[in-house]
Kinemage of the C-alpha trace (Angstrom):
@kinemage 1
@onewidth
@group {chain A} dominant
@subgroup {mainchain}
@vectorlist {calphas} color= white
{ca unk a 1} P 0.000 0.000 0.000
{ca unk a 2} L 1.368 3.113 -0.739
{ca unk a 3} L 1.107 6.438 1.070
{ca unk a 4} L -0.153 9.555 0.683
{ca unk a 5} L 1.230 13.065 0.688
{ca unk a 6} L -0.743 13.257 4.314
{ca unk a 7} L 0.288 10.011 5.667
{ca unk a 8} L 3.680 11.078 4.853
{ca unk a 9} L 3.396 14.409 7.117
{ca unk a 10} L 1.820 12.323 9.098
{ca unk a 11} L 4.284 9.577 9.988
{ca unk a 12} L 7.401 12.530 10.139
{ca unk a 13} L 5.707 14.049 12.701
{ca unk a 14} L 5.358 11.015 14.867
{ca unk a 15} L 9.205 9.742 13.586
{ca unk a 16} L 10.313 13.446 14.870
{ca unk a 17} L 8.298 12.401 18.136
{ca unk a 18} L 9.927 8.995 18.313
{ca unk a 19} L 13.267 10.437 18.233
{ca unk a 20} L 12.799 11.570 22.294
{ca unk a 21} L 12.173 7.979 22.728
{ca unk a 22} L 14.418 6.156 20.219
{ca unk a 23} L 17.039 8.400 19.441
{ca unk a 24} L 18.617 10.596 16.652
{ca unk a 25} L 18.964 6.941 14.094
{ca unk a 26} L 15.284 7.823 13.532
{ca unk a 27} L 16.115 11.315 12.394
{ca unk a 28} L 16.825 10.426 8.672
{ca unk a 29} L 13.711 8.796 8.348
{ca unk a 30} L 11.761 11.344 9.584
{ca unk a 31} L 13.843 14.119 7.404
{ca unk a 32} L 13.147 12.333 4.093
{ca unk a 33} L 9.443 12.194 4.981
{ca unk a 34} L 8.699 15.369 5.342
{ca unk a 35} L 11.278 16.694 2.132
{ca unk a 36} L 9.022 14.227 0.067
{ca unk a 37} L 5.698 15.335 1.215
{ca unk a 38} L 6.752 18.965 1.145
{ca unk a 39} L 8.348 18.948 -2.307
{ca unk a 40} L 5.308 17.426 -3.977
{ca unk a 41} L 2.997 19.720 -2.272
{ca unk a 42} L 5.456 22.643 -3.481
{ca unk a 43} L 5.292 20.976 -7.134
{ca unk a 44} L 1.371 21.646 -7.185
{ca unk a 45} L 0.849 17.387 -5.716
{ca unk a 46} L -2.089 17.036 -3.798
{ca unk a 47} L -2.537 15.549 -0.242
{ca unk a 48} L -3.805 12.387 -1.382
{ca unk a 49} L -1.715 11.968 -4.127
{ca unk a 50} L 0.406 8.903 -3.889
{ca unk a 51} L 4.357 9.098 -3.078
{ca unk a 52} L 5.434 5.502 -3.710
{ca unk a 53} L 4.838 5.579 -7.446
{ca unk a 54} L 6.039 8.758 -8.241
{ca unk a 55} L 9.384 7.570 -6.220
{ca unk a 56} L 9.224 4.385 -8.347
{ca unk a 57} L 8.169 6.264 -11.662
{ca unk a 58} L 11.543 9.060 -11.249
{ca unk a 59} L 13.848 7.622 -8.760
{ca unk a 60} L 14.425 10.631 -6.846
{ca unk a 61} L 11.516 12.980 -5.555
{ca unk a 62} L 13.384 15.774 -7.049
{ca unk a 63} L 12.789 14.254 -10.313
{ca unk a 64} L 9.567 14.699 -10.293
{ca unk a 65} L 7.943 16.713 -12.809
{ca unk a 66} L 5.028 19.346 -11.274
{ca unk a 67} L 1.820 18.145 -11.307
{ca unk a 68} L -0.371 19.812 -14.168
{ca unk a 69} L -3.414 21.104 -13.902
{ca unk a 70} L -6.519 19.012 -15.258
């Protein structure tokens, strides 16, 4: 299953939570996250738009083209 834009937010905020508990190794995680779900917001991505495919689709979330309009 894949995640959304807003799952991704969603599980950097709890990873930047976890890292009181688990540590700074969590960090990372937490880091890419959020620079995913922020750069395909900033690229005109939608919060239920899917990151796992685009990932798969360009390799790198910088590759990414912006979303057009439909």
């Amino acid at each position: 299953m894949s995640t959304t834009v807003l799952e991704g937010l969603q599980n950097a905020e709890v990873n930047i939570e976890n890292v009181k508990k688990i540590g700074l190794v969590i960090l990372p995680l937490a880091q890419d996250q959020l620079h995913h779900a922020v750069t395909l917001l900033e690229k005109g991505y939608s919060i239920n738009d899917e990151i796992e495919p685009l990932l798969e689709k360009y390799s790198r979330i910088e590759n990414v083209p912006d979303k057009e309009s439909p």
